[in-house]
C-alpha positions as CSV (number, residue, x, y, z in Angstrom):
1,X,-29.4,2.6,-4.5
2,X,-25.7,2.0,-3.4
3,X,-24.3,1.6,0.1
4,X,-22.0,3.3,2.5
5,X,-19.2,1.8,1.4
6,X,-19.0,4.0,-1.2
7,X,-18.9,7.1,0.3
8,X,-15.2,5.6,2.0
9,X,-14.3,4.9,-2.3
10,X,-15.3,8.8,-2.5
11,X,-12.7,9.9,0.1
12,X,-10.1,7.4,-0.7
13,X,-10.2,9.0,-4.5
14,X,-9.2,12.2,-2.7
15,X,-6.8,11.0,-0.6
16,X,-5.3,9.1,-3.3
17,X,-4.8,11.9,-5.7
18,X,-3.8,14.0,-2.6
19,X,-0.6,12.4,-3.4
20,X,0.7,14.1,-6.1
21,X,0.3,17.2,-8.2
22,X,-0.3,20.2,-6.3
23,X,-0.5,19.5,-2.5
24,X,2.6,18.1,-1.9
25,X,3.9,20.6,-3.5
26,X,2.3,23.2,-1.2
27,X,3.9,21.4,1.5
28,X,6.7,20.8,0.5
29,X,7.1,24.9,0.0
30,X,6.4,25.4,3.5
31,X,8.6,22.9,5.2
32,X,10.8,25.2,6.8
33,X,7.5,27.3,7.8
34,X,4.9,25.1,9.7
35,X,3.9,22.3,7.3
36,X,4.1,20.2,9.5
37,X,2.0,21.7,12.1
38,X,-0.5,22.9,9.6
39,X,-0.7,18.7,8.7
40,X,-1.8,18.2,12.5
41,X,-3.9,21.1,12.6
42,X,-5.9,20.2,9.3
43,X,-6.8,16.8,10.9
44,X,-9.2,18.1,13.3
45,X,-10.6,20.7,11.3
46,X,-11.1,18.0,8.5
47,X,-12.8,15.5,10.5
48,X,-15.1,18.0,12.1
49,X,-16.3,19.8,8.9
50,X,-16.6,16.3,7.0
51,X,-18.2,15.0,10.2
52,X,-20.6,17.8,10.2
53,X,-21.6,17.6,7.0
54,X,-22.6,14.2,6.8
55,X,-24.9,14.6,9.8
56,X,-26.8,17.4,8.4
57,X,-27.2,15.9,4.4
58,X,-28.3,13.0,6.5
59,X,-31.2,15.1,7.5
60,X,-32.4,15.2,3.2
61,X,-32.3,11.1,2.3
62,X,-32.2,10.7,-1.5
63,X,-31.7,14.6,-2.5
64,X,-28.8,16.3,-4.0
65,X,-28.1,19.6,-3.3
66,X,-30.2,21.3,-5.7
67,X,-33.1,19.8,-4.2
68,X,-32.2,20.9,-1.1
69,X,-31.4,24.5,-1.9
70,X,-34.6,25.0,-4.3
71,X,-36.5,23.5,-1.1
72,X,-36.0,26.4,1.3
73,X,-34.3,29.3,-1.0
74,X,-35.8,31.3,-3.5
75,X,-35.4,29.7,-7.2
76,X,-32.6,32.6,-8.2
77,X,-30.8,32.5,-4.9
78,X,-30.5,28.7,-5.4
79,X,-29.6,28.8,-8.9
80,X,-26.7,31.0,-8.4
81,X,-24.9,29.0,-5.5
82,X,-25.8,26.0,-7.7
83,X,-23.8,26.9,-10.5
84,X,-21.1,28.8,-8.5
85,X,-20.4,25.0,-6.2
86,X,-20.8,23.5,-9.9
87,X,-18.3,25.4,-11.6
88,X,-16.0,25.4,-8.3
89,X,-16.0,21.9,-7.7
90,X,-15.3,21.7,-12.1
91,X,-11.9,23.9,-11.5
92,X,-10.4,21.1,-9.9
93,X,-10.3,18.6,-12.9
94,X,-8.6,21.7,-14.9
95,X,-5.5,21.8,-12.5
96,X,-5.6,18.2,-12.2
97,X,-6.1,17.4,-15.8
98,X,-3.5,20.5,-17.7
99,X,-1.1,19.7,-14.9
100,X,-0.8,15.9,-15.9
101,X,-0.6,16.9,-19.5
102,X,2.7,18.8,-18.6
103,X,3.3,15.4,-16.2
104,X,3.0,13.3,-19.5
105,X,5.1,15.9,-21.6
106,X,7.9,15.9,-19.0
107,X,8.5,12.2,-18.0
108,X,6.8,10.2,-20.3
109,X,6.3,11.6,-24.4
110,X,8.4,14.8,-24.8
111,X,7.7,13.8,-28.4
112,X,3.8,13.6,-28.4
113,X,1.9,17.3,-28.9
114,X,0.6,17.8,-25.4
115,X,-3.2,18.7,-27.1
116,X,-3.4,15.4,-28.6
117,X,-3.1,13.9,-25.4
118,X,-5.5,16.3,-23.6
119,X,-8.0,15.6,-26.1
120,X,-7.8,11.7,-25.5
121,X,-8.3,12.4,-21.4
122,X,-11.1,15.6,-22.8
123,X,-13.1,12.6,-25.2
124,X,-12.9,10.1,-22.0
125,X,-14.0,12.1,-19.4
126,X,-16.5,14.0,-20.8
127,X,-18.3,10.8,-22.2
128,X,-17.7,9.4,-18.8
129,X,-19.3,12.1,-17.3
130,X,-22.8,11.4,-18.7
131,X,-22.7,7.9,-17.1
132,X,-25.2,8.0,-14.4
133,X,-24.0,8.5,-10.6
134,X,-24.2,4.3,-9.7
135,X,-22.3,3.5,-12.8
136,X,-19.4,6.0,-12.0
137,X,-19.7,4.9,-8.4
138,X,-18.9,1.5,-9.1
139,X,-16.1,2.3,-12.1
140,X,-14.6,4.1,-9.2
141,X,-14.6,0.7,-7.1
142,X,-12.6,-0.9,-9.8
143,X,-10.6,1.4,-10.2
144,X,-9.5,1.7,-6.6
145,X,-9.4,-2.2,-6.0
146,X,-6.3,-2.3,-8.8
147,X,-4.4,1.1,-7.9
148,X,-4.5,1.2,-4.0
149,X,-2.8,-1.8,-3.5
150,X,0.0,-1.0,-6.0
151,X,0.0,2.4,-4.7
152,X,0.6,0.9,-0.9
153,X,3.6,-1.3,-2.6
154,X,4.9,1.8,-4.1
155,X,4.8,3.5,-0.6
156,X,7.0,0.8,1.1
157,X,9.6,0.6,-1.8
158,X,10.0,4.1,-1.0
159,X,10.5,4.2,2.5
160,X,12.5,1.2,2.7
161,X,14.9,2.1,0.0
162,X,18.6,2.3,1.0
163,X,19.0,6.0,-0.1
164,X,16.1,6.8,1.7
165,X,17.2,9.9,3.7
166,X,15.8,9.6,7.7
167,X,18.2,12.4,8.7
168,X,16.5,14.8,5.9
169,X,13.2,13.9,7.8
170,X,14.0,13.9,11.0
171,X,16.0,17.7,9.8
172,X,12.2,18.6,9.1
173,X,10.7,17.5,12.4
174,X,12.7,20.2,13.9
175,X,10.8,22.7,12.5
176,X,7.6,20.7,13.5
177,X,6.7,23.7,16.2
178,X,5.9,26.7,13.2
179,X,3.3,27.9,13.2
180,X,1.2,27.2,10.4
181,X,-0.6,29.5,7.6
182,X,-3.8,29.5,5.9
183,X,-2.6,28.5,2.5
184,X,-0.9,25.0,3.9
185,X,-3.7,24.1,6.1
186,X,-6.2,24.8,3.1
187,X,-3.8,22.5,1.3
188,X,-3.7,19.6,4.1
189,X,-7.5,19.8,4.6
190,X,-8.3,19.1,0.9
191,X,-7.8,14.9,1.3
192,X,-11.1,15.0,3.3
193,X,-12.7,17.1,0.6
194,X,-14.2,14.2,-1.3
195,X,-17.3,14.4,0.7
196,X,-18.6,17.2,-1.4
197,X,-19.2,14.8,-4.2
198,X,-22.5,13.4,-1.8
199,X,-23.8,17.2,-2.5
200,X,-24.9,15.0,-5.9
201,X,-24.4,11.1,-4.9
202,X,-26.8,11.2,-1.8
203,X,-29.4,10.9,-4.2
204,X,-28.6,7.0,-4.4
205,X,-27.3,6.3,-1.0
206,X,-29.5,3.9,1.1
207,X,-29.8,4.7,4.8
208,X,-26.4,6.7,4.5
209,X,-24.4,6.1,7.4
210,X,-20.7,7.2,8.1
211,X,-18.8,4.9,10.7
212,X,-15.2,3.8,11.7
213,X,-14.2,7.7,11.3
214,X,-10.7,6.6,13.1
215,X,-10.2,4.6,9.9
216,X,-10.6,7.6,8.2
217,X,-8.4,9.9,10.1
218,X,-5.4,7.1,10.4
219,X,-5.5,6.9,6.3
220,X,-5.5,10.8,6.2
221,X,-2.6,11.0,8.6
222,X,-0.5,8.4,6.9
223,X,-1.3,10.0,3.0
224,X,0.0,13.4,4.2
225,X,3.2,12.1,5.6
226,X,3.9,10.0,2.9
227,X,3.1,13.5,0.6
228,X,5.6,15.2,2.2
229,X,8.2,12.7,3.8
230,X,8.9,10.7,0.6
231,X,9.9,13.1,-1.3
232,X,12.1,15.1,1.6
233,X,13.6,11.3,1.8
234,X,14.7,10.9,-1.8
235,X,15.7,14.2,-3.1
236,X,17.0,15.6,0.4
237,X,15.5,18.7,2.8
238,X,16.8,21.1,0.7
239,X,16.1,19.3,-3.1
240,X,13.0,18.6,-2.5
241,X,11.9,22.1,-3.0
242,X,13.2,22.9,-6.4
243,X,11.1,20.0,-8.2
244,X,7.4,21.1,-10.2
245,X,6.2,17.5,-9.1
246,X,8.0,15.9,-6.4
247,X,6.0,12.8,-6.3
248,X,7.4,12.3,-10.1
249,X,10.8,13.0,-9.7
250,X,11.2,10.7,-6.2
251,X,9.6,8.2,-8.0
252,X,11.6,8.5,-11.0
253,X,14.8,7.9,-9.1
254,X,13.4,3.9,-8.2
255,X,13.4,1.0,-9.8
256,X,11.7,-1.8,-9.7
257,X,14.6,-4.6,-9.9
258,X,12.4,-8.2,-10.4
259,X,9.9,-6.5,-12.8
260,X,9.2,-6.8,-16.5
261,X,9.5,-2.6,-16.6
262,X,12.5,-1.3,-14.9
263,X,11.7,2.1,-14.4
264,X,9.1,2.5,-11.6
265,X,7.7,6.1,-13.3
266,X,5.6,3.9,-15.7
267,X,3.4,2.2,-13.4
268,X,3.4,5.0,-11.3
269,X,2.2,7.0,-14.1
270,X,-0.6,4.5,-15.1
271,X,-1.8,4.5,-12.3
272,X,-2.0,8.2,-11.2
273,X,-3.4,8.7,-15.1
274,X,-6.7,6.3,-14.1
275,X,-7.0,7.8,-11.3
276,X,-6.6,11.6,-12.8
277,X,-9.1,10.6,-15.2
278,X,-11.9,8.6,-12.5
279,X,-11.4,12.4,-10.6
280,X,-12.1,14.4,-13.2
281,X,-15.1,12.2,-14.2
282,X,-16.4,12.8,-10.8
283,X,-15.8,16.1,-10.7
284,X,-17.2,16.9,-14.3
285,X,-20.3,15.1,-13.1
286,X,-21.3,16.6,-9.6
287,X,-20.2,19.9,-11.4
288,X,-22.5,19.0,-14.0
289,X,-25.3,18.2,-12.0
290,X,-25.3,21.1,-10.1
291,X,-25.2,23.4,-13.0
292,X,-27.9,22.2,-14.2
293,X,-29.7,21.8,-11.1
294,X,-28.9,25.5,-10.8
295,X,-31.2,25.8,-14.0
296,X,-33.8,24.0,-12.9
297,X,-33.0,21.4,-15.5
298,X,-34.7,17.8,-13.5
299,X,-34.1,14.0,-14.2
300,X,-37.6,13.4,-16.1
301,X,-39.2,11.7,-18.7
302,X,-39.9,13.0,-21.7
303,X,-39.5,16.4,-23.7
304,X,-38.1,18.4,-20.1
305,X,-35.6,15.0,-20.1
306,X,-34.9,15.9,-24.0
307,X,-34.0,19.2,-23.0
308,X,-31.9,18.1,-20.3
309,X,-30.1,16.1,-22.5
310,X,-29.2,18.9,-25.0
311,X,-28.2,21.2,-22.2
312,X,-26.0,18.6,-20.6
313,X,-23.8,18.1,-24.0
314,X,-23.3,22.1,-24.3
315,X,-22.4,22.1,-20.4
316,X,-19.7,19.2,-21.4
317,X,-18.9,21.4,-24.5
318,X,-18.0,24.6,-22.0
319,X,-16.1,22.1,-19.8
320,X,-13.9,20.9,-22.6
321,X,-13.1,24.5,-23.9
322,X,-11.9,25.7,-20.9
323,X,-9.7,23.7,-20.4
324,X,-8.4,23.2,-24.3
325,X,-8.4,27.1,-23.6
326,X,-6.9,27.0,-20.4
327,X,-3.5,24.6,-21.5
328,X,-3.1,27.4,-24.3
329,X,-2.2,30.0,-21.4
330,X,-1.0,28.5,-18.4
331,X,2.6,27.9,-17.7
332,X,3.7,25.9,-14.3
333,X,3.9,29.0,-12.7
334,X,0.5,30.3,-13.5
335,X,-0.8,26.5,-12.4
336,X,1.1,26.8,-8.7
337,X,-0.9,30.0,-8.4
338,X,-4.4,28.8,-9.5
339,X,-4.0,25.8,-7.3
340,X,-2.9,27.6,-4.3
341,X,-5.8,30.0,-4.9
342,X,-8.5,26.8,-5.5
343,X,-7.3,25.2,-2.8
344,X,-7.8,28.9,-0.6
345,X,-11.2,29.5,-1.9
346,X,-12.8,25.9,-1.8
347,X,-11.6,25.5,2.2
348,X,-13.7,29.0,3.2
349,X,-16.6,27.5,0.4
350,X,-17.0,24.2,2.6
351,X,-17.6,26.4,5.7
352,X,-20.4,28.2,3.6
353,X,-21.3,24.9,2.6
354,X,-22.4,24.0,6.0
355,X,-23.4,27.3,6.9
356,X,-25.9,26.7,4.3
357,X,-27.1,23.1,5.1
358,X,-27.6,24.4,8.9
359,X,-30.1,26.9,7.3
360,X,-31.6,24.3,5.3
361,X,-32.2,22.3,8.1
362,X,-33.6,24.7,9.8
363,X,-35.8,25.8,7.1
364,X,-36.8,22.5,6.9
365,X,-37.6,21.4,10.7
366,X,-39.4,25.2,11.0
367,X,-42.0,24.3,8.2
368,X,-42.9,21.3,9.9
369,X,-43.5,22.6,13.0
């Protein structure tokens, strides 16, 4: 059993990785369109779905979602959704994982064959992934204890640097009253996404409790404006658009002037590579988990945990593939889209999410009456 404090890790891995890749980006896109607004909108919404859904898994102590489900649904209704949240929440890590392939290709090794380094991050996380859900939760603590505080540092050097453009961000505050769209408050809402990984963790939570949610929503607003106003900063209102990865580039224009390693990009990008990897090991497991949940595949002793066993290596085996399959095909543009349409689908998927646990409580409350 773990406790609470690890459900605040689980968020702050989201909101960490929130920070680069594809929803800046998004955001960035939209400036001129009603980012901004669409960043204030998503808080609310955020808080009350995340909000929401902790009240009503608190209602299941020590089950996952497959529990849940096979509790009050018939066993093929609640095998499909299984594996459908399992291999939605498993898209993720392939945007996040093929995109920082192309990161590594771009910035760091031009030299290095991009599937040799995707098969070092495939071998890692797919091992990783068989851990079981305490031993992740607390590799995740480690991690997060050596990145965020580096990551804070990165922050300030950013904001305080002399070329640091306040009249590029206070050009984009004047278009703070457009209205927003779907597909940038899809993108905004996805730092309070982590949550979804308790679909599998609240098996080992002890009395899970969720408190201090203004803590919460002041590290939520302050990762989106950095996401967007760092980058506007450095490369200008207009430059910022016309960069793939505008965390990368802003901070490949610092240095770090009383460190061994000049170049800021480095750390930056050993950083965002453990946390890449701790995401996608989290990912690959509540995926996992579900999946085979969605089989009826149980933690047991014995020949059904034999079984289990061999199922969870071809599961890993399918994982890897796709997305060995899936660098193959993809360019950057291809990647923008399937981000953009992730991002889309899994924001309407947490509202079904709930939907669903509202019926399961129900279901629940009715057959004890």
């Amino acid at each position: 059993m773990v406790r609470n404090k690890y459900f605040y890790y689980l968020f702050l891995l989201n909101a960490t990785i929130n920070l680069i890749i594809f929803v800046p980006r998004i955001l960035i896109t939209d400036r001129f369109d009603g980012a901004l607004m669409s960043i204030l909108v998503s808080i609310p919404i955020g808080v009350f779905v995340m909000f929401t859904f902790v009240k009503l898994i608190q209602q299941f102590p020590g089950q996952g979602l497959p529990e849940i489900f096979h509790s009050v649904m018939p066993k093929w209704i609640s095998g499909i959704l299984l594996v459908l949240y399992g291999l939605g929440w498993y898209f993720s890590s392939v945007i996040t994982l093929v995109s920082f392939v192309d990161i590594t290709s771009r910035y760091i090794s031009p030299d290095v064959s991009p599937y040799i380094v995707l098969m070092g991050f495939l071998v890692v996380v797919a091992l990783s992934a068989r851990l079981d859900s305490e031993s992740i939760l607390y590799g995740l603590e480690m991690i997060l204890y050596i990145t965020v505080p580096i990551i804070a540092y990165m922050s300030w050097r950013i904001f305080s640097n002399p070329y640091f453009s306040w009249d590029a961000v206070r050009q984009i505050i004047t278009y703070a009253w457009n209205m927003p769209n779907y597909e940038t408050v899809a993108a905004a809402t996805y730092i309070f996404t982590g949550y979804v990984n308790m679909v599998v963790f609240n098996r080992i939570f002890h009395r899970f409790r969720v408190r201090h949610i203004w803590a919460i929503v002041v590290v939520s607003i302050l990762t989106l404006l950095v996401s967007i106003f760092a980058s506007i900063g450095i490369l200008g209102a207009a430059g910022a658009g016309g960069h793939v990865y505008p965390a990368f580039s802003t901070v490949d224009s610092l240095r770090i002037r009383y460190f061994i390693i000049e170049r800021m990009i480095y750390v930056f990008y050993v950083v965002y590579m453990c946390l890449s990897l701790v995401n996608s090991i989290v990912h690959w497991h509540v995926g996992k988990e579900l999946i085979l949940g969605g089989f009826g595949l149980k933690v047991d002793k014995g020949e059904a945990m034999s079984k289990r066993r061999k199922f969870e290596w071809w599961v890993l085996l399918l994982f890897s593939l796709i997305i060995f399959g899936t660098s193959f095909i993809v360019n950057q543009y291809i990647l923008n889209d399937m981000a953009i349409v992730f991002l889309d689908v899994r924001f309407a998927g947490e509202f079904l999410l709930i939907a669903l646990l509202f019926y399961a409580v129900w279901r629940k409350r009715r057959k004890k009456a």
